[in-house]
Backbone as JSON Lines, residues from 0, in Angstrom:
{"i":0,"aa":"X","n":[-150.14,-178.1,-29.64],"ca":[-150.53,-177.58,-30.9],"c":[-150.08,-176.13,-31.11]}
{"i":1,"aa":"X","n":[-150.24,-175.37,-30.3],"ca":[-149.66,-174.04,-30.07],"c":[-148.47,-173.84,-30.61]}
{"i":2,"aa":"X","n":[-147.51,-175.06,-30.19],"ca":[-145.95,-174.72,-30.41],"c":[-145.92,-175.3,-31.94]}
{"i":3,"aa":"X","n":[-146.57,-175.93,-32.91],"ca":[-146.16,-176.43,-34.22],"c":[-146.69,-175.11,-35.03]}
{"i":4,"aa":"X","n":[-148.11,-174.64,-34.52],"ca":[-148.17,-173.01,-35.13],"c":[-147.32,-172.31,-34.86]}
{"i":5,"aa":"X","n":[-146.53,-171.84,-33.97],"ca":[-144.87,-171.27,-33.61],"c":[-143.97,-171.08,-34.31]}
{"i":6,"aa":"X","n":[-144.19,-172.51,-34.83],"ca":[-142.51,-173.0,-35.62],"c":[-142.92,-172.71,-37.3]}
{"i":7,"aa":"X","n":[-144.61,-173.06,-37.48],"ca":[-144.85,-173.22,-38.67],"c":[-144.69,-171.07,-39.51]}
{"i":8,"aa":"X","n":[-145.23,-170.41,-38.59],"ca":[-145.4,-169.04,-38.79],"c":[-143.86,-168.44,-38.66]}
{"i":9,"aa":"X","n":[-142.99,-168.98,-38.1],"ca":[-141.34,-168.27,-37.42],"c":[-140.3,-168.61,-39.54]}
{"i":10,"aa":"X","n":[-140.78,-170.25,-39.7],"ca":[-140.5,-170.64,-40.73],"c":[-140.84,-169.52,-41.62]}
{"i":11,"aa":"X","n":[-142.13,-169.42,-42.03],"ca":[-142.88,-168.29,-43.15],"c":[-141.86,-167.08,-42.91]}
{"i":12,"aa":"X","n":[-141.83,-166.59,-41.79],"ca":[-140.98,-165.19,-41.82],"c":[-139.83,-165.45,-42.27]}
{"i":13,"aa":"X","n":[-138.99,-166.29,-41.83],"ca":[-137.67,-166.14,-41.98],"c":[-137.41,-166.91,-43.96]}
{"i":14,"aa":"X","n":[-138.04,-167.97,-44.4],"ca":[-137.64,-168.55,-45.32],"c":[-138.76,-167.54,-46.62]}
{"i":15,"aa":"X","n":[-137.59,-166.62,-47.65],"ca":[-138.38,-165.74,-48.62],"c":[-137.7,-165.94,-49.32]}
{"i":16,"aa":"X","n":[-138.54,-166.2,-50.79],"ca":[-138.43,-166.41,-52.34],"c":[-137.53,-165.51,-52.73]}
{"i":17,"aa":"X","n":[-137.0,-165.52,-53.58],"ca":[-136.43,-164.17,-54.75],"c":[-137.1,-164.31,-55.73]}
{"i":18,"aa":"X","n":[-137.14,-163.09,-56.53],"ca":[-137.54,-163.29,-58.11],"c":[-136.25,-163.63,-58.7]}
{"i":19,"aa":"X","n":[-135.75,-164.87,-59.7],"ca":[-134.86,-164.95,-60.33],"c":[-134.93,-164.44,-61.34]}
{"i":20,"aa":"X","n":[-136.42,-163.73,-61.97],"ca":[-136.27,-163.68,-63.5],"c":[-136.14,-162.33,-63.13]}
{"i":21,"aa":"X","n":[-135.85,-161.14,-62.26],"ca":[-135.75,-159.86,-62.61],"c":[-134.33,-159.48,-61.56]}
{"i":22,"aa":"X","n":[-133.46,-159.1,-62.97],"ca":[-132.2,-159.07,-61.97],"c":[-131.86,-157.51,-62.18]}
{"i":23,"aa":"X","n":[-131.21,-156.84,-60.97],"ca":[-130.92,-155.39,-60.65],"c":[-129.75,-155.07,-60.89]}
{"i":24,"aa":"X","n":[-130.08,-154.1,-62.1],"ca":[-128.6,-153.57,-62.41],"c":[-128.17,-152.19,-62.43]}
{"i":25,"aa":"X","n":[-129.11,-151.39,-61.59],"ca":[-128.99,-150.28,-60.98],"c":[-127.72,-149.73,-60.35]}
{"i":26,"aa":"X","n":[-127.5,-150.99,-59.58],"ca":[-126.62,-150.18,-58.53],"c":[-125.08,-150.8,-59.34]}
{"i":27,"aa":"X","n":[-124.84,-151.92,-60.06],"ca":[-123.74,-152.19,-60.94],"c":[-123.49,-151.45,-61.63]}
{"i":28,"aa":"X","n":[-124.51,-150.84,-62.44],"ca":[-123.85,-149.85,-63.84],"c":[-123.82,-148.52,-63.1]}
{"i":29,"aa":"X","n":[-124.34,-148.07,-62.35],"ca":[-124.19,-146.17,-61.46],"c":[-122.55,-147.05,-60.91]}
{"i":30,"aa":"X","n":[-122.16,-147.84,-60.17],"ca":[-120.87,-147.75,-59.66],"c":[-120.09,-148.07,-60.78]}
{"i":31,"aa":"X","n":[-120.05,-148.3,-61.8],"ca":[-119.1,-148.85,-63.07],"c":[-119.13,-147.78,-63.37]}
{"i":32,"aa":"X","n":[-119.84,-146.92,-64.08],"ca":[-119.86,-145.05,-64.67],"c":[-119.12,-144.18,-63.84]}
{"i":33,"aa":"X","n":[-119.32,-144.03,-62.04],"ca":[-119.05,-143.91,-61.36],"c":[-117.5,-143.99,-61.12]}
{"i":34,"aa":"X","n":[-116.86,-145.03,-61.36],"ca":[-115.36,-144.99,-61.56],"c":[-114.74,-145.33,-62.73]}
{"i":35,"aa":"X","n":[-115.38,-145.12,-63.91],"ca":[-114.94,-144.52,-65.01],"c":[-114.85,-143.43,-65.03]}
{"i":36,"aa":"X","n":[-116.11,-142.19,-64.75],"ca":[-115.93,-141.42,-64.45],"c":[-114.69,-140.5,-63.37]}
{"i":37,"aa":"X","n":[-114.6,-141.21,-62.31],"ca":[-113.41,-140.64,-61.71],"c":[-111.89,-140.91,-62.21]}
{"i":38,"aa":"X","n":[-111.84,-142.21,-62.93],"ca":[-110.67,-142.27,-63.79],"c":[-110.28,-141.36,-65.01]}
{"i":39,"aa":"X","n":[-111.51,-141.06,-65.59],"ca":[-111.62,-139.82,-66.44],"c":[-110.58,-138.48,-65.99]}
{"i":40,"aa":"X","n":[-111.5,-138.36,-64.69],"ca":[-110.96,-136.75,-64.19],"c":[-110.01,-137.04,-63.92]}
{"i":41,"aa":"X","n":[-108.65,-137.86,-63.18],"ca":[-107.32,-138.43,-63.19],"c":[-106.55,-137.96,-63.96]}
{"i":42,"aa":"X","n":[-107.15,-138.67,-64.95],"ca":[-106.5,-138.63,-66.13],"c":[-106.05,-137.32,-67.29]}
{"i":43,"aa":"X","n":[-107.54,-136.96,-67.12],"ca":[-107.37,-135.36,-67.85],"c":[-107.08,-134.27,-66.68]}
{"i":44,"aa":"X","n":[-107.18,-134.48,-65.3],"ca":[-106.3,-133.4,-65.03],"c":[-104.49,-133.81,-64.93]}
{"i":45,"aa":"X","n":[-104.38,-134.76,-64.85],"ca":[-102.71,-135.47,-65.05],"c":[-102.33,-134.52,-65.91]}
{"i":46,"aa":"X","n":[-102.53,-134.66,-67.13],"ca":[-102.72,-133.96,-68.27],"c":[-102.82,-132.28,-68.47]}
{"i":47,"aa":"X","n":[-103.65,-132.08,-67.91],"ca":[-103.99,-130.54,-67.47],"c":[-102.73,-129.78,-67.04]}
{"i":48,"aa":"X","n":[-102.13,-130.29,-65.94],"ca":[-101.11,-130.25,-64.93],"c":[-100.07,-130.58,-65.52]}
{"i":49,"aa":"X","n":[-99.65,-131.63,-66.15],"ca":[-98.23,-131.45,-67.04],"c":[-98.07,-130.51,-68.59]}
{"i":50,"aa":"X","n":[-99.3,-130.48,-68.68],"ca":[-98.74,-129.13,-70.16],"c":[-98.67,-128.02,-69.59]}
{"i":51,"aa":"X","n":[-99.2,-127.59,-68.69],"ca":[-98.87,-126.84,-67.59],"c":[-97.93,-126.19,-66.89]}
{"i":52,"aa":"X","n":[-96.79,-126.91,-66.55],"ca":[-95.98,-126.4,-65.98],"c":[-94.56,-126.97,-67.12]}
{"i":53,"aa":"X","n":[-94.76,-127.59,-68.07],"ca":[-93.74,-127.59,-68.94],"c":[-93.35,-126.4,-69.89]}
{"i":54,"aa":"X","n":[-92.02,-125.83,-69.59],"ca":[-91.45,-124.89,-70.46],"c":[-90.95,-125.36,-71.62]}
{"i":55,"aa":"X","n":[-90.99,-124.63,-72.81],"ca":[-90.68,-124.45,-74.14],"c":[-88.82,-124.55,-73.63]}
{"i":56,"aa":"X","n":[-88.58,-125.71,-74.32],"ca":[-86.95,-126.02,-74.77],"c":[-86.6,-125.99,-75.93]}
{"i":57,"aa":"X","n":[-85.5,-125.28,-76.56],"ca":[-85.14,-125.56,-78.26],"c":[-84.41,-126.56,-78.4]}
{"i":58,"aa":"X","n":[-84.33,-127.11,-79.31],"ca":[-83.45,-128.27,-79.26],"c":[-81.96,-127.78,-80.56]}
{"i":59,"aa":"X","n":[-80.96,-127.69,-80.03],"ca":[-79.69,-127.27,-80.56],"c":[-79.95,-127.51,-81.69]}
{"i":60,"aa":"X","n":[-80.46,-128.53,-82.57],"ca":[-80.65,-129.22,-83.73],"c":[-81.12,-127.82,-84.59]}
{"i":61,"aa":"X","n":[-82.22,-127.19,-84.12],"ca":[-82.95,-126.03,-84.86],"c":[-81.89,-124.66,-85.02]}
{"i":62,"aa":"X","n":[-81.1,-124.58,-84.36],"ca":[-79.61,-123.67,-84.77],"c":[-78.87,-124.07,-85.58]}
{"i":63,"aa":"X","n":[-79.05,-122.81,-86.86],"ca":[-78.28,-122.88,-88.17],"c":[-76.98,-122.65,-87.68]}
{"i":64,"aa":"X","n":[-77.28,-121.08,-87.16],"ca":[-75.98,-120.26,-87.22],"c":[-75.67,-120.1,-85.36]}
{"i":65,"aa":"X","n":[-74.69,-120.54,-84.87],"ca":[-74.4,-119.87,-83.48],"c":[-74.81,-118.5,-83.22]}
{"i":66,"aa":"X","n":[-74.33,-117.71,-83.97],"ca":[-74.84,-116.22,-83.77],"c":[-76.6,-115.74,-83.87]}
{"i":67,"aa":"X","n":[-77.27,-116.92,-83.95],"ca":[-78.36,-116.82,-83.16],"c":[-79.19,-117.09,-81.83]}
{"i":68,"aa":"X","n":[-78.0,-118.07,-80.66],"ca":[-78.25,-118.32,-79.89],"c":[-78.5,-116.93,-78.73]}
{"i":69,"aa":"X","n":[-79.26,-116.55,-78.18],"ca":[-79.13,-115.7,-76.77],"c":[-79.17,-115.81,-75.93]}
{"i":70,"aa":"X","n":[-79.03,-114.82,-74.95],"ca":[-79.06,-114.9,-73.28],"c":[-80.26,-115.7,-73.4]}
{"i":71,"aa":"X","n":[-80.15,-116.57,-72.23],"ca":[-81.48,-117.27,-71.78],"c":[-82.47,-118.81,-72.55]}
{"i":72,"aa":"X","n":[-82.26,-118.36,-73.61],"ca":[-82.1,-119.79,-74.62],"c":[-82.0,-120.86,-73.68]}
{"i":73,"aa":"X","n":[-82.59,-122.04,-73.7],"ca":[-83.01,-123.1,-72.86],"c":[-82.82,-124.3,-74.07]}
{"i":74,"aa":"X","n":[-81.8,-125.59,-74.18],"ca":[-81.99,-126.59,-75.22],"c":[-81.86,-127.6,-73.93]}
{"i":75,"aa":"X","n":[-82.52,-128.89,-74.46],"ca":[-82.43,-130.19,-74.36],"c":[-83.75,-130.64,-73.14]}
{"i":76,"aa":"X","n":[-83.89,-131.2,-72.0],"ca":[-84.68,-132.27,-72.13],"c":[-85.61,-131.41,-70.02]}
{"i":77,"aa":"X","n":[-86.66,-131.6,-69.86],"ca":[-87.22,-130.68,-68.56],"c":[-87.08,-131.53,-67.77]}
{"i":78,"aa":"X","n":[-86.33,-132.84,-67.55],"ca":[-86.39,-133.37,-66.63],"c":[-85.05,-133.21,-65.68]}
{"i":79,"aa":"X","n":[-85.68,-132.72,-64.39],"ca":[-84.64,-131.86,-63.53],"c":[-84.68,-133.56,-62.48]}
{"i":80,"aa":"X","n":[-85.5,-134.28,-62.74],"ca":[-85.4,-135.54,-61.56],"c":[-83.95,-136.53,-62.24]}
{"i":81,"aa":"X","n":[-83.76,-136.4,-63.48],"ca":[-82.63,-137.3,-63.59],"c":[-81.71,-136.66,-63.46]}
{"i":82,"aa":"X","n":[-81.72,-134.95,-64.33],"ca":[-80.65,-134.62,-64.65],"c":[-80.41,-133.44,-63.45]}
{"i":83,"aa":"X","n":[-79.72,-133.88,-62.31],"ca":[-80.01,-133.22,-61.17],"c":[-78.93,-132.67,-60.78]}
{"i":84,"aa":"X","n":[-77.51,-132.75,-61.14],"ca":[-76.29,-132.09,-61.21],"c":[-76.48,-130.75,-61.87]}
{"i":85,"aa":"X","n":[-75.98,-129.41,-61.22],"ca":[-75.72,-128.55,-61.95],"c":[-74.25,-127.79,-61.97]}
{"i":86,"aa":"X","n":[-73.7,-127.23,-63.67],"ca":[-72.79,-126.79,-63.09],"c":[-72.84,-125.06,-64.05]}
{"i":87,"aa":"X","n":[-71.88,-124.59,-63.66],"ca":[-71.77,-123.37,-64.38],"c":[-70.56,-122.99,-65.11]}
{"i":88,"aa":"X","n":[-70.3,-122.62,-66.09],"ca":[-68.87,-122.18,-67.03],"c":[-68.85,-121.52,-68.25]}
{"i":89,"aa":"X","n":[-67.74,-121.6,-68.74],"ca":[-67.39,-121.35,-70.34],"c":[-67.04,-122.85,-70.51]}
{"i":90,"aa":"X","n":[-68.27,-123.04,-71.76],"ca":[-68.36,-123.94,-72.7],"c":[-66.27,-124.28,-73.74]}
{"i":91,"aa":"X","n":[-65.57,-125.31,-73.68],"ca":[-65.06,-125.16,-74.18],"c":[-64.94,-126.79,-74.66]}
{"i":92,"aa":"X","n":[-63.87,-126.54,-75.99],"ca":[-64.44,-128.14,-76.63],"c":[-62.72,-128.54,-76.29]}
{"i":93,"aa":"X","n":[-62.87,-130.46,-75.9],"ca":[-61.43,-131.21,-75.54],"c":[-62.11,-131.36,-73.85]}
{"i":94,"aa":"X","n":[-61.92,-133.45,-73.8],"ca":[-61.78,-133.82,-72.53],"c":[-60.39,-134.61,-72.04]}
{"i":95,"aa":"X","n":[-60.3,-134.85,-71.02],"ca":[-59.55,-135.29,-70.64],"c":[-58.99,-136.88,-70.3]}
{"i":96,"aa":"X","n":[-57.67,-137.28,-71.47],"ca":[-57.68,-138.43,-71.22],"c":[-58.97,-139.19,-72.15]}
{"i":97,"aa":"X","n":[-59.77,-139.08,-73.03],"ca":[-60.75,-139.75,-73.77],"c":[-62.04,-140.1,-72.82]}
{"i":98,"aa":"X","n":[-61.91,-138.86,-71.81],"ca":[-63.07,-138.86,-71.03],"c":[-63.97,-137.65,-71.46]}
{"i":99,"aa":"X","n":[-64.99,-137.26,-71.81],"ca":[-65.69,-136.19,-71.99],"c":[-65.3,-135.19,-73.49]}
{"i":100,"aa":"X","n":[-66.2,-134.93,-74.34],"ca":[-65.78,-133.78,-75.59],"c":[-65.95,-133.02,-75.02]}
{"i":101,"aa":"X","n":[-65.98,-132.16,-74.2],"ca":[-65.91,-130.75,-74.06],"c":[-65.72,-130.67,-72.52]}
{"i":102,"aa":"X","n":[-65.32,-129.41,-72.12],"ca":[-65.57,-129.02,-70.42],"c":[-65.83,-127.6,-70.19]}
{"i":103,"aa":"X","n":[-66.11,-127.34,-69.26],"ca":[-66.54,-126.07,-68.58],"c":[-65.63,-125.5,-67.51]}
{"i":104,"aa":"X","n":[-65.03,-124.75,-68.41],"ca":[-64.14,-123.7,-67.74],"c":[-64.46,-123.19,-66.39]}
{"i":105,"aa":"X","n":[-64.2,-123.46,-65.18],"ca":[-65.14,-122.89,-63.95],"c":[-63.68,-121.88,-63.13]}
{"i":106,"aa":"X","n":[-64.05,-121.0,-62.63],"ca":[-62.65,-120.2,-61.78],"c":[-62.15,-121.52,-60.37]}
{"i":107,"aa":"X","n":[-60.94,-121.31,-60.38],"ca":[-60.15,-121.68,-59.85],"c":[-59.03,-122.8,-60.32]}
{"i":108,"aa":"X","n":[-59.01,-122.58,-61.28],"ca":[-58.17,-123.56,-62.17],"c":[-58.64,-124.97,-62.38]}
{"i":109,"aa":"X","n":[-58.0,-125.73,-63.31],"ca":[-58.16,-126.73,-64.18],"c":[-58.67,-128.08,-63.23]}
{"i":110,"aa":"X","n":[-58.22,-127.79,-61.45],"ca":[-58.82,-128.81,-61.29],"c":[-60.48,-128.88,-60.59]}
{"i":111,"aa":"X","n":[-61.1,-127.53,-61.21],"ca":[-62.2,-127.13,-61.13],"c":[-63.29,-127.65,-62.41]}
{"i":112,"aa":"X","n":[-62.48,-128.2,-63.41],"ca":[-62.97,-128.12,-64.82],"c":[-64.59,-129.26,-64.3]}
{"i":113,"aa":"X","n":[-65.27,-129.11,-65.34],"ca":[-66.47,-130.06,-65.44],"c":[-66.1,-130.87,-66.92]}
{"i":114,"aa":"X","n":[-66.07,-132.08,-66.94],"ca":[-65.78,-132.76,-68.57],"c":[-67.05,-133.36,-68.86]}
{"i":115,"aa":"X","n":[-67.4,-133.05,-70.27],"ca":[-68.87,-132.74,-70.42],"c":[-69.09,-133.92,-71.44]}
{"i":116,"aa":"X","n":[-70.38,-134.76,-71.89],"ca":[-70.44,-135.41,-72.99],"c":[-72.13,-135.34,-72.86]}
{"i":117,"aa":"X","n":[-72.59,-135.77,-73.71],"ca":[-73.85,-135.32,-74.01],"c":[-74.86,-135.88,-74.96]}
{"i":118,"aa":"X","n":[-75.34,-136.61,-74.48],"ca":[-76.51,-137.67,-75.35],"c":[-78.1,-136.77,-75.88]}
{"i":119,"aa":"X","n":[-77.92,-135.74,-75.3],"ca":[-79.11,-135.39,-75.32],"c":[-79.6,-134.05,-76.32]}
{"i":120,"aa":"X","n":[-78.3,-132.92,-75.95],"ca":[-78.02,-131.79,-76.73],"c":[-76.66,-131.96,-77.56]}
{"i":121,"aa":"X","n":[-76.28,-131.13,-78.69],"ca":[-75.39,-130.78,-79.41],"c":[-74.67,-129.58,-78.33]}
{"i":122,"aa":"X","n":[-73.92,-129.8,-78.33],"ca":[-72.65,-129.15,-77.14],"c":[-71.7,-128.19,-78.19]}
{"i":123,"aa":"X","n":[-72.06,-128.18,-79.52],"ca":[-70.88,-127.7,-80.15],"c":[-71.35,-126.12,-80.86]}
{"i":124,"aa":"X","n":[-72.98,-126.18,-80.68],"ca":[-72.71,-124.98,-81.08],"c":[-72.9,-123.56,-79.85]}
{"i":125,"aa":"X","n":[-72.64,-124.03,-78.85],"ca":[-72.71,-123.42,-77.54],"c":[-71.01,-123.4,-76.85]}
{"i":126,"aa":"X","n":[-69.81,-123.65,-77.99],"ca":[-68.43,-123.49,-77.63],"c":[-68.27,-121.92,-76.89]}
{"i":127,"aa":"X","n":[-67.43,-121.97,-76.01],"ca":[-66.9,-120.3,-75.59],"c":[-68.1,-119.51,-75.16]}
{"i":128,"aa":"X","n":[-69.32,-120.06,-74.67],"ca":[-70.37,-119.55,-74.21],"c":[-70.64,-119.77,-72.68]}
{"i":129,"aa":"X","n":[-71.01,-118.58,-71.92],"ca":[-71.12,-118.69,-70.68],"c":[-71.87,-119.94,-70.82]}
{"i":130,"aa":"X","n":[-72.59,-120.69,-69.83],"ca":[-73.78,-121.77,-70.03],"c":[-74.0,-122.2,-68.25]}
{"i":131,"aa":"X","n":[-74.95,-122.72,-68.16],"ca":[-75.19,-123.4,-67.08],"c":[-76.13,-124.82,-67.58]}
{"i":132,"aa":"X","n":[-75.2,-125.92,-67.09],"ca":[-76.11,-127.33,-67.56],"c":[-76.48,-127.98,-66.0]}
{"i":133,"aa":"X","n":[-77.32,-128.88,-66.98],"ca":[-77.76,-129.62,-65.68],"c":[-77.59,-131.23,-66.04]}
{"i":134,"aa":"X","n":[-76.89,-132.18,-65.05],"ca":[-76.91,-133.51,-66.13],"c":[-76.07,-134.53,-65.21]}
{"i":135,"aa":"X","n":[-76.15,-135.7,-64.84],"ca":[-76.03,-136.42,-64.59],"c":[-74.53,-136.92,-64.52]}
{"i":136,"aa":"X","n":[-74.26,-137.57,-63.25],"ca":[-72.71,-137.09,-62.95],"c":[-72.34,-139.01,-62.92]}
{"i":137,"aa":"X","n":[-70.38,-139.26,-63.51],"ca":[-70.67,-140.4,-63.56],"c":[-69.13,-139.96,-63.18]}
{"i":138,"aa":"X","n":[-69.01,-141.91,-62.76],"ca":[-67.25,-142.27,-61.97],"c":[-66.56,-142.08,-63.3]}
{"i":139,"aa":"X","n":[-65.21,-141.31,-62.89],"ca":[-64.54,-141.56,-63.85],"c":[-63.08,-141.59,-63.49]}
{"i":140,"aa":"X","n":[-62.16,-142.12,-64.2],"ca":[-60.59,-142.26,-64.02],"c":[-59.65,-141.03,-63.91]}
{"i":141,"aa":"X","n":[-59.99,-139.71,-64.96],"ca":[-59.21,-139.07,-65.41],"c":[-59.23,-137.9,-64.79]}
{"i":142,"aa":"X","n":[-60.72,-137.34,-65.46],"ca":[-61.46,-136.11,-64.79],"c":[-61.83,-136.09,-63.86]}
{"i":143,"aa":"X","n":[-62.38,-134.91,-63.25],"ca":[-61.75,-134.62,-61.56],"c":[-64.04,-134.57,-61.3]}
{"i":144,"aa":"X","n":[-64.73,-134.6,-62.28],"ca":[-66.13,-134.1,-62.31],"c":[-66.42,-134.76,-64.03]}
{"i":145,"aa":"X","n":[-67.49,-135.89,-64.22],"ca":[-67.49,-136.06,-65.66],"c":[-69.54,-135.81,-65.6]}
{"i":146,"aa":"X","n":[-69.81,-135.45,-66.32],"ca":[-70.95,-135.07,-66.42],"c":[-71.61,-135.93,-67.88]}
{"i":147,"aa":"X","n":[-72.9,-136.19,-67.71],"ca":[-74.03,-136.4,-69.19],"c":[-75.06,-134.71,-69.35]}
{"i":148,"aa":"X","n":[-74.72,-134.14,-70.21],"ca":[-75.27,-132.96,-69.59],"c":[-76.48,-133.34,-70.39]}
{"i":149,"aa":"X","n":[-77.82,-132.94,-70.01],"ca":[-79.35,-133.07,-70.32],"c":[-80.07,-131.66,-70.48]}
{"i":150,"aa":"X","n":[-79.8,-130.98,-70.26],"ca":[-80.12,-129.5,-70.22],"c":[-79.01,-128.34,-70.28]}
{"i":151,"aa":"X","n":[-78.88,-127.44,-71.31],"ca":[-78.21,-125.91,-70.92],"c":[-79.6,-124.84,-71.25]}
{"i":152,"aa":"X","n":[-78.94,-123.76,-70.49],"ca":[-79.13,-122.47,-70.43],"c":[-77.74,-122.14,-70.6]}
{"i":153,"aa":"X","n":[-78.18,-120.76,-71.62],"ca":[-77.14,-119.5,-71.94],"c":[-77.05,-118.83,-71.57]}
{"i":154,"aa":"X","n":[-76.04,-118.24,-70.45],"ca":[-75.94,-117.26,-69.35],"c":[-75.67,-115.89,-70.11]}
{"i":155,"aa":"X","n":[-74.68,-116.18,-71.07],"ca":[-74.12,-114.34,-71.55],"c":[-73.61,-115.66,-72.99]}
């Protein structure tokens, strides 16, 4: 008799009801807020951090007159991850062979030239101007260096 009180009291402990009619939603909605909330802060500092370190570019388009461009003047696009070629010259217009409108005069003669074309900035009103671009370099037949330029600066 001993051992069926044993089994009958071991049962009671181990086998317990739930309430079905009261369900807990404490700890669901604090972790749902919880990483909304941290997606929040993500997000607005993402944000924070790229207006941030982006510089003011003009875009050639807003030049009436050439004789307003100056030293230092910055046109076309801040992305230094595509446009990762840089070169330096006098801006001059004519490519080579129907490769490139324009090239960049660089010292050591012609087979130094950069042949320039340009999806991004107007190249024409920056002719005969020191410049330094930055822009994306492609195979070509003719030219010795053919460039997409994505960015200039105006040196002198």
């Amino acid at each position: 008799m001993d051992k069926n009180l044993k089994t009958k009291n071991t049962e009671a402990d181990l086998v317990k009801e739930f309430n079905s009619d009261k369900k807990s939603k404490g700890p669901f909605l604090k972790t749902s807020l919880f990483i909304l909330f941290i997606g929040f802060l993500g997000i607005s500092s993402g944000l924070l951090i790229a207006k941030g370190t982006a510089t003011p570019t003009l875009s050639s388009e807003d030049i009436e007159n050439p004789s307003e461009i100056e030293k230092g003047m910055t046109f076309g696009s801040n992305d230094t991850s595509t446009f990762k070629d840089i070169a330096e010259g006098v801006l001059k217009e004519g490519g080579v062979d129907s490769e490139g409108q324009y090239h960049l005069v660089r010292p050591g003669g012609d087979s130094q030239n950069v042949y320039l074309t340009s999806s991004v900035v107007d190249l024409s009103v920056l002719i005969d101007r020191q410049i330094k671009v930055w822009g994306e370099t492609f195979a070509s037949e003719k030219a010795g260096w053919l460039m997409d330029v994505g960015r200039v600066e105006v040196l002198e």
